[in-house]
KOLTI-253512 format. One record per residue (C-alpha): residue in one letter; residue number from 1; x, y, z. Coordinates in Angstrom, 1 decimal, always signed. Each point is the difference from the previous one (the first is absolute). Example, Ala and Ser with C-alpha at 12.3 -4.5 7.8 and 13.67 -1.06 7.14 Angstrom:
2
(pt A,1,(+12.3,-4.5,+7.8))
(pt S,2,(+1.4,+3.4,-0.7))
This chain:
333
(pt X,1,(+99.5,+6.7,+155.9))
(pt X,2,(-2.6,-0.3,+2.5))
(pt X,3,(+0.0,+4.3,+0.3))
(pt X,4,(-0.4,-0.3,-3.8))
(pt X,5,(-3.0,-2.4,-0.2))
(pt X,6,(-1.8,+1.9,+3.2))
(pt X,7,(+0.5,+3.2,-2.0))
(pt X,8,(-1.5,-1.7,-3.0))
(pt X,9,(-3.2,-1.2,+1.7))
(pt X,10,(-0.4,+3.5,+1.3))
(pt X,11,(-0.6,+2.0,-3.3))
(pt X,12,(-3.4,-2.5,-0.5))
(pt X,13,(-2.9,+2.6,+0.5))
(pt X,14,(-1.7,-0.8,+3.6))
(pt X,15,(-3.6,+0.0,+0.2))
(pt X,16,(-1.8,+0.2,+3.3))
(pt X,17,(-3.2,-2.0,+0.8))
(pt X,18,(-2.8,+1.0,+1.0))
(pt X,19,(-3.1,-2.0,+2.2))
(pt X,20,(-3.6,+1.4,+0.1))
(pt X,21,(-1.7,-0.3,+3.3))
(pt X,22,(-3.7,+1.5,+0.0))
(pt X,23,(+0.3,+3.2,-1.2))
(pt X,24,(+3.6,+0.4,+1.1))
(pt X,25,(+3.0,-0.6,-2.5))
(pt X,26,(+3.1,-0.6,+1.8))
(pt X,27,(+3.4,+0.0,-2.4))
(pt X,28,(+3.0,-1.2,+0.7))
(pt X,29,(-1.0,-3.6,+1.5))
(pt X,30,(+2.6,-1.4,-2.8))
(pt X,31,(+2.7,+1.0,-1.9))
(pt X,32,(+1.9,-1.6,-3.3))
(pt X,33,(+2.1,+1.0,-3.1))
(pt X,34,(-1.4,-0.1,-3.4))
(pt X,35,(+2.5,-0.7,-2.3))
(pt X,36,(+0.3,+0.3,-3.9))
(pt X,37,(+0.5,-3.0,-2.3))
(pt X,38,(+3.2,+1.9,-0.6))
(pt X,39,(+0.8,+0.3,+3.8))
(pt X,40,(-0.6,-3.7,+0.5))
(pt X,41,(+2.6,-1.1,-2.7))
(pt X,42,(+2.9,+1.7,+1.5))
(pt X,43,(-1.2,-1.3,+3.5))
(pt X,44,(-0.3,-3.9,-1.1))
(pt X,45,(+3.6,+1.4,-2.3))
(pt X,46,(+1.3,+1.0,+3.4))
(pt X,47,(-0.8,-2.9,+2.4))
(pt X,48,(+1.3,-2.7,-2.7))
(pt X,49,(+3.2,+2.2,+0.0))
(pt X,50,(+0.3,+0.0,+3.9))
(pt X,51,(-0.8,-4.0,+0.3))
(pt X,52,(+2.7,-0.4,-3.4))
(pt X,53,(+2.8,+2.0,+2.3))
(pt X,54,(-1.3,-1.8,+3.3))
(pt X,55,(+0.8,-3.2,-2.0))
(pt X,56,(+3.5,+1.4,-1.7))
(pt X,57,(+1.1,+0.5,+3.1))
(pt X,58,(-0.3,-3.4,+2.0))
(pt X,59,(+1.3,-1.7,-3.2))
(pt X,60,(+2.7,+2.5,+0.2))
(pt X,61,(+0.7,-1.5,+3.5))
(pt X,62,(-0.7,-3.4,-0.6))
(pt X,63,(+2.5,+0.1,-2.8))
(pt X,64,(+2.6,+1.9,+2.7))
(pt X,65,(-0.6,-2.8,+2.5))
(pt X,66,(+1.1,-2.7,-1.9))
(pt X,67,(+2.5,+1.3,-2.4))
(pt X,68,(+2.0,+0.4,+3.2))
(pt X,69,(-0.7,-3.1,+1.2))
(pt X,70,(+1.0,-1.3,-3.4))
(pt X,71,(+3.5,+1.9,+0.1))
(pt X,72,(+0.3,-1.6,+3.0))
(pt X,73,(-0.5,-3.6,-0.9))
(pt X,74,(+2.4,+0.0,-3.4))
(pt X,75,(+2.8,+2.5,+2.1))
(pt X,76,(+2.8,-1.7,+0.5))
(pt X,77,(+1.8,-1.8,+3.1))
(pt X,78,(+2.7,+2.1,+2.1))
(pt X,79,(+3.2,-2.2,-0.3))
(pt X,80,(+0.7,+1.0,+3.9))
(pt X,81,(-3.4,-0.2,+1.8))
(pt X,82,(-1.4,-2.7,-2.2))
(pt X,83,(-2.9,+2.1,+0.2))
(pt X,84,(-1.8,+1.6,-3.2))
(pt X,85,(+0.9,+3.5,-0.8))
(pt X,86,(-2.8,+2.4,+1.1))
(pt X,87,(-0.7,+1.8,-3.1))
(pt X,88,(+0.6,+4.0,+0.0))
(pt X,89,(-2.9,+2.3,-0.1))
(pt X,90,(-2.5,-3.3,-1.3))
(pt X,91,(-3.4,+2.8,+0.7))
(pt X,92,(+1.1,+2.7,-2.1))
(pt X,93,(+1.9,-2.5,-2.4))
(pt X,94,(-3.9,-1.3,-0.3))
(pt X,95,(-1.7,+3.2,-0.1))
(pt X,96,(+2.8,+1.2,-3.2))
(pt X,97,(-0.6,-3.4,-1.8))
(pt X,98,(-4.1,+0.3,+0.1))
(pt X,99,(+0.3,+3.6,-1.1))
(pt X,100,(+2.2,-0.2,-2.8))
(pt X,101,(-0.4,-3.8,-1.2))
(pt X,102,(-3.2,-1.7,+0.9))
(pt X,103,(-2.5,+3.4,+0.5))
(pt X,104,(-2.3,-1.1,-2.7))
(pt X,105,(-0.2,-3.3,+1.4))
(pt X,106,(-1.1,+1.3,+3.4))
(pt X,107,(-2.0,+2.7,-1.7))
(pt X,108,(-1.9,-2.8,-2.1))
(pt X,109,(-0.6,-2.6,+3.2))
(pt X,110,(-1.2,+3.1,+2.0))
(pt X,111,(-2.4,+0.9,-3.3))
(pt X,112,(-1.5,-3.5,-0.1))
(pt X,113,(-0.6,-0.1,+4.2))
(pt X,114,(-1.5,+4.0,-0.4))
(pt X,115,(-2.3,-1.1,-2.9))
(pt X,116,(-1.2,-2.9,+1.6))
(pt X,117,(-0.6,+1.3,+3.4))
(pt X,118,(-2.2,+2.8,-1.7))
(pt X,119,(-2.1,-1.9,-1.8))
(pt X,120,(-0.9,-1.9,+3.5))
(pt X,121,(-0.2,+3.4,+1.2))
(pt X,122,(-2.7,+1.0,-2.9))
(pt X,123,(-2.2,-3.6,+1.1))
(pt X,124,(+0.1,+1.1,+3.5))
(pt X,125,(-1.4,+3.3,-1.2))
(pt X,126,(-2.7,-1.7,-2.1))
(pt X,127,(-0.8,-2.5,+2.6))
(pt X,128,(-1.0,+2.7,+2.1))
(pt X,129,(-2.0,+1.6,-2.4))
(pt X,130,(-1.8,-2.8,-0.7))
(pt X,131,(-0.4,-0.8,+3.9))
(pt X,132,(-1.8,+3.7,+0.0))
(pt X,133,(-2.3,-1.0,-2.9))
(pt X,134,(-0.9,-2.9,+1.8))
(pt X,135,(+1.2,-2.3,-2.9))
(pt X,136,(+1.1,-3.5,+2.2))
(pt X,137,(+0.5,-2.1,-3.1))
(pt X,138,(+2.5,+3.0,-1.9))
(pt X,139,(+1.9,+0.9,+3.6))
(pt X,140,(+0.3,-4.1,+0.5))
(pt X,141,(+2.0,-0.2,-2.8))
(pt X,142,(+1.7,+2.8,-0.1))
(pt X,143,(+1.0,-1.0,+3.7))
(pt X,144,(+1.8,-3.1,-1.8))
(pt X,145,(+1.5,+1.5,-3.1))
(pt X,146,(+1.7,+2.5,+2.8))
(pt X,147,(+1.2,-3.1,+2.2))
(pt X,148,(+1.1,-1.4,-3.3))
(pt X,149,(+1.8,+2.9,-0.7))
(pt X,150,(+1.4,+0.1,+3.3))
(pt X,151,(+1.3,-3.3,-0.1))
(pt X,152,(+1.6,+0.8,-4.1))
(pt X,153,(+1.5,+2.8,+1.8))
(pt X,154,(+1.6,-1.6,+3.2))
(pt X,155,(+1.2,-2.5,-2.7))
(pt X,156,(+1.9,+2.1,-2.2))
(pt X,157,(+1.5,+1.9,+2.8))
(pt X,158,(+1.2,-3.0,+1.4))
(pt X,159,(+1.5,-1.3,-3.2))
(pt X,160,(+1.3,+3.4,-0.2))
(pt X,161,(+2.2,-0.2,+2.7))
(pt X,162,(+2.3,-2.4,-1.0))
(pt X,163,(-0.2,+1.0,-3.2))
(pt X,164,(+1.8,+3.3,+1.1))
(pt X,165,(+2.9,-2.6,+1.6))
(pt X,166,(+0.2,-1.7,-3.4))
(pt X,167,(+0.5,+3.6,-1.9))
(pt X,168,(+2.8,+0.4,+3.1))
(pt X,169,(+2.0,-2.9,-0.9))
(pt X,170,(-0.4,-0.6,-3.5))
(pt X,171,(-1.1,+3.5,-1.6))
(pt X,172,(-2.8,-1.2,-1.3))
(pt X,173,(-3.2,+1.8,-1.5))
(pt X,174,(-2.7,+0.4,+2.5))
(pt X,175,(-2.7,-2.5,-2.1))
(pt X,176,(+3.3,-2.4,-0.3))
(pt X,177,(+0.7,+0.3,+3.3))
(pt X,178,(-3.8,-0.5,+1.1))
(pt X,179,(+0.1,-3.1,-2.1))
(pt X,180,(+3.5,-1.4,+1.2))
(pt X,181,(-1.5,+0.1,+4.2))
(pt X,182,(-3.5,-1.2,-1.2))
(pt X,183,(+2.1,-3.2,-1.3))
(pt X,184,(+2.5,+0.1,+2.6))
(pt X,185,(-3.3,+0.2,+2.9))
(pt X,186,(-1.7,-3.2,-2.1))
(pt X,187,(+3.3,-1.7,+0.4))
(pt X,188,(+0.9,+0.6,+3.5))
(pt X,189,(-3.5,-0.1,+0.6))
(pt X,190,(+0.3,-1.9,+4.1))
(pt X,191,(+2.9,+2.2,+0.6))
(pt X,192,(-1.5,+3.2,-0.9))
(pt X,193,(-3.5,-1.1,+2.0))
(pt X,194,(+2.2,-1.0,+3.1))
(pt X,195,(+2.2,+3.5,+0.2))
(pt X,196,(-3.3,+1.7,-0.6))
(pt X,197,(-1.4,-1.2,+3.1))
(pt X,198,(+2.9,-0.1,+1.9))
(pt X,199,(+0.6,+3.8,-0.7))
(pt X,200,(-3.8,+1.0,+0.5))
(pt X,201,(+0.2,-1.8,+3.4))
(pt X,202,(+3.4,+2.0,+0.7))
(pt X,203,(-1.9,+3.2,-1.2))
(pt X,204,(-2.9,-0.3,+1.7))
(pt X,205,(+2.0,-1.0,+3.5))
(pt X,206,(+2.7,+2.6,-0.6))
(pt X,207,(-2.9,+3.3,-0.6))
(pt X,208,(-1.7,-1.6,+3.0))
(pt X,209,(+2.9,+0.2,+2.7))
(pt X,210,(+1.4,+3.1,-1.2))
(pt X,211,(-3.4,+1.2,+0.4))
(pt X,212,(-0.6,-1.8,+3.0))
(pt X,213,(+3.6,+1.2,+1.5))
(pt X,214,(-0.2,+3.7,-1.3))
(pt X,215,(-3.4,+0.3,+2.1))
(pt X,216,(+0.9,-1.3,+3.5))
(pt X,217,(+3.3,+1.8,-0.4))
(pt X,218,(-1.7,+2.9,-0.4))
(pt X,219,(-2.8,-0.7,+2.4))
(pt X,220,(+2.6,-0.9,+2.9))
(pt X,221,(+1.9,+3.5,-0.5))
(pt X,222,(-3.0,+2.3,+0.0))
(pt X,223,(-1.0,-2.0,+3.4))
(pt X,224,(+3.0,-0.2,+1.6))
(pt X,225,(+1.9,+3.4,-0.9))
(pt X,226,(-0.7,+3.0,+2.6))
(pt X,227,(+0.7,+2.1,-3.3))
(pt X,228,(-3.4,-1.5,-1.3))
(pt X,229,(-1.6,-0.9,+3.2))
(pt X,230,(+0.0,+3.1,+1.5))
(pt X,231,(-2.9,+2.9,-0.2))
(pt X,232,(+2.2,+2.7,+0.3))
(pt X,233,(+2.5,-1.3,-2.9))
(pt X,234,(-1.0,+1.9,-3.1))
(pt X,235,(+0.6,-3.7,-1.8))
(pt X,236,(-2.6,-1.2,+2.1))
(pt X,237,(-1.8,-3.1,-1.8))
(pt X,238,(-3.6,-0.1,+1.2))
(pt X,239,(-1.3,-3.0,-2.4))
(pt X,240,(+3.4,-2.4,-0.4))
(pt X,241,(-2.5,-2.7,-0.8))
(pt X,242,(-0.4,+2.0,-3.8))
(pt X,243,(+3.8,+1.1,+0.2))
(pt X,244,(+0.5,-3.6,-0.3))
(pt X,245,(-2.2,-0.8,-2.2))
(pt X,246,(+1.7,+2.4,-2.2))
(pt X,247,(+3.4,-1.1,+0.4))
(pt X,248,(-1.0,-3.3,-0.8))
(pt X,249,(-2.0,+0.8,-3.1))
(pt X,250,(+3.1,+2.1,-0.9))
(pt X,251,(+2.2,-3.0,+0.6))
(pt X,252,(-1.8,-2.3,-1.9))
(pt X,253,(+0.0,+2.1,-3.2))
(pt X,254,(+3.5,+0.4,+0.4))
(pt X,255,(+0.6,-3.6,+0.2))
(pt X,256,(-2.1,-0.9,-3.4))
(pt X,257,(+2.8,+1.7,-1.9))
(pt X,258,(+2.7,-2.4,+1.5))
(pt X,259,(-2.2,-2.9,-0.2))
(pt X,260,(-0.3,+0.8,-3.6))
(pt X,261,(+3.8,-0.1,-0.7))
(pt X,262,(+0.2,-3.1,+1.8))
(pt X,263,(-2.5,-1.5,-2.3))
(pt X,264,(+1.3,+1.5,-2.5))
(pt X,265,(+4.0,-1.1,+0.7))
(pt X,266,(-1.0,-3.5,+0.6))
(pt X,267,(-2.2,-0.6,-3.8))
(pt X,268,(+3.0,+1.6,-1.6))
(pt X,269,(+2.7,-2.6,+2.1))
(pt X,270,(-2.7,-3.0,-1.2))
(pt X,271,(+0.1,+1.4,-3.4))
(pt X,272,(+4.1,+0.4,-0.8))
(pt X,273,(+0.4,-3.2,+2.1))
(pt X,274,(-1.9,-1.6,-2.6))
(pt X,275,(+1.6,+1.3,-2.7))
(pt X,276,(+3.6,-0.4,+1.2))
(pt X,277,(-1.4,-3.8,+0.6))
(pt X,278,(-1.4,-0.5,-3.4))
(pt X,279,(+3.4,+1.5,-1.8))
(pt X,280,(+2.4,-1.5,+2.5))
(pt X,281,(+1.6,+2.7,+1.8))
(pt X,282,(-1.8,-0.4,+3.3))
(pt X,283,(+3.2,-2.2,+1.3))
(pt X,284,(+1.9,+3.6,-0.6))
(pt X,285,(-2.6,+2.3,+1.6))
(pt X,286,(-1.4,-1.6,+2.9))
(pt X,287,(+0.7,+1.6,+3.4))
(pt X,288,(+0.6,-2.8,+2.6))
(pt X,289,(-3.2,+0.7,+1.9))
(pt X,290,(-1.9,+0.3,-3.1))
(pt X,291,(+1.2,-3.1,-1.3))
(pt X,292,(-1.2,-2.1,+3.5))
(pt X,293,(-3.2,+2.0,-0.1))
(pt X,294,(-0.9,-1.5,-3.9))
(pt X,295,(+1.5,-2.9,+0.9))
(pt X,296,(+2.2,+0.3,-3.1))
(pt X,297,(+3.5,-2.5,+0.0))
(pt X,298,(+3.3,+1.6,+0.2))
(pt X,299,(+2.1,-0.1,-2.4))
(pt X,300,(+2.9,-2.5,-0.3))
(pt X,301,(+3.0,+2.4,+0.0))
(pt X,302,(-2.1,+2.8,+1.6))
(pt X,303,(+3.4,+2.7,+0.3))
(pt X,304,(+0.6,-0.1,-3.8))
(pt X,305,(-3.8,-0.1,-0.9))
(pt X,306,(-0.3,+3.4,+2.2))
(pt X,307,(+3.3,+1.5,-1.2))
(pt X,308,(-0.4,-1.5,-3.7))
(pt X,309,(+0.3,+2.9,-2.5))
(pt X,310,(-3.8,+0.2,-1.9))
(pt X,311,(+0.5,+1.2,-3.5))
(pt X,312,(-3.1,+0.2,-3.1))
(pt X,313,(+0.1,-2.6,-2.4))
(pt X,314,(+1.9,+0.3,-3.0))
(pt X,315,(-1.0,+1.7,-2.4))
(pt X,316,(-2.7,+2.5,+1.9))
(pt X,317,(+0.9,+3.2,+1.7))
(pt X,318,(-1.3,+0.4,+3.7))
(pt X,319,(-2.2,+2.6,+0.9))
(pt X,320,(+1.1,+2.6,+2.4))
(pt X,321,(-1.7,-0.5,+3.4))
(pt X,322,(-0.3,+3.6,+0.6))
(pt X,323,(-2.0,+0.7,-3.4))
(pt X,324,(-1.7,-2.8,-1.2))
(pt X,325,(-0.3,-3.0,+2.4))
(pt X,326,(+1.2,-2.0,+2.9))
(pt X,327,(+1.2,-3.2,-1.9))
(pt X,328,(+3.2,+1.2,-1.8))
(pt X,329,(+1.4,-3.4,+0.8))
(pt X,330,(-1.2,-3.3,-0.3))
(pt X,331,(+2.2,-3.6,+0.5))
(pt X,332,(+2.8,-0.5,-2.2))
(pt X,333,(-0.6,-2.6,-2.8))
């Protein structure tokens, strides 16, 4: 994609610049492309096409995260262990059901976070414009429409990600499903606040030692280690301060994926815990640790509400899990 757009920008005609000193002209000072009004429609066609895919693909993921973790949470409980059953290949089970059921959905969310994050893209643009014009009052406010764009934007992609756990579970159409966790976020309003915070503070700690960790590692081998120590080693390392550096830098992008999941996993436990709360069948689903960690009450009988057969209501035919959603039981009436 980006060898694509590089070799886009490169068939804009380039100009050189030229600066007059005296009676001397020297050329080549500056160079740019010149492009035709044709030229710049495929390139702004382009771009919005990379940031739509760039966006496709983390709802892609986000949708992979927590439809396992959904399969998880309604799996049922292994007679022997007491444990829930682990659910079989729950990433590629994820990855098929996005693909072939809920593609337009992601396609759509990822549309709606491309178009807005273009237009901020096109007020930056202007803003800078107008900063070259020397027009205050027009770059002021088009400073503000961008941070209000910003803020629109970090919005819907927010409300976007549990949206993609309520298409999971109940197969829902992405502006349903957008509507559904902008309800569900008003009505679990503290606990969605208080798992926000607790999982920034994890994320934040987490990138930080791994980072942290990853560095000194590092740093203590390439100081240590005759192999790296040495002048006559050919894997001599004559700077480990910056081989460090690197490492941890390396390290700490590395760890923003995990962190992500995490976050990620624990929004999509909040929401299906609410849900199996609201429609009853929380007594039947809750792990043990789970249940201590929400505080939640056991159940009276708790072996025949974990071994208690879950059926659909009468009269409606459950869903398949594997096609159209996660909830293809609910409590028997």
């Amino acid at each position: 994609c980006l060898g694509g757009l590089l070799l886009l920008v490169s068939c804009g005609n380039m100009e050189s610049a030229a600066v007059t000193l005296g009676e001397h002209t020297v050329s080549g000072v500056g160079r740019s492309f010149q492009y035709t009004d044709e030229e710049k429609y495929f390139l702004v066609y382009y771009i919005f096409g990379l940031m739509w895919i760039m966006e496709l693909l983390n709802a892609l993921s986000l949708f992979t995260v927590s439809y396992a973790v959904c399969l998880w949470y309604y799996s049922a409980w292994d007679d022997k262990s007491g444990e829930k059953r682990a659910p079989l290949f729950a990433v590629f089970r994820g990855i098929f059901n996005a693909l072939f059921f809920h593609f337009g959905s992601m396609a759509f969310g990822a549309f709606v976070l491309a178009l807005l994050k273009g237009i901020r893209i096109i007020l930056l643009l202007m803003s800078r414009a107008a900063k070259n014009d020397n027009n205050k009052i027009l770059a002021c406010l088009l400073d503000a429409c961008q941070c209000c764009m910003a803020c629109l934007e970090g919005g819907v992609a927010f409300v976007s990600r549990n949206a993609y756990i309520e298409v999971a579970i109940n197969s829902k159409p992405y502006c349903q499903a957008a509507r559904e966790a902008y309800g569900f976020m008003l009505a679990e309003a503290d606990e969605v606040v208080i798992l926000s915070g607790a999982t920034f503070l994890i994320q934040v700690f987490g990138c930080l030692g791994i980072c942290a960790a990853g560095g000194f590692m590092t740093y203590q081998v390439v100081t240590t280690q005759e192999k790296y120590t040495s002048d006559l080693s050919p894997h001599y390392v004559g700077e480990p301060e910056f081989v460090a550096g690197v490492a941890a830098a390396m390290c700490f992008s590395i760890s923003i994926v995990f962190m992500d999941i995490l976050d990620q996993c624990a929004e999509t436990l909040l929401f299906v815990y609410a849900t199996s709360a609201n429609d009853g069948t929380a007594d039947y689903l809750l792990s043990d640790t789970m249940r201590s960690l929400v505080n939640h009450p056991a159940p009276k009988v708790a072996d025949q509400a974990r071994n208690m057969t879950m059926t659909a209501p009468a009269g409606q035919v459950a869903p398949s899990s594997s096609a159209y959603g996660l909830l293809s039981w609910r409590r028997p009436p």
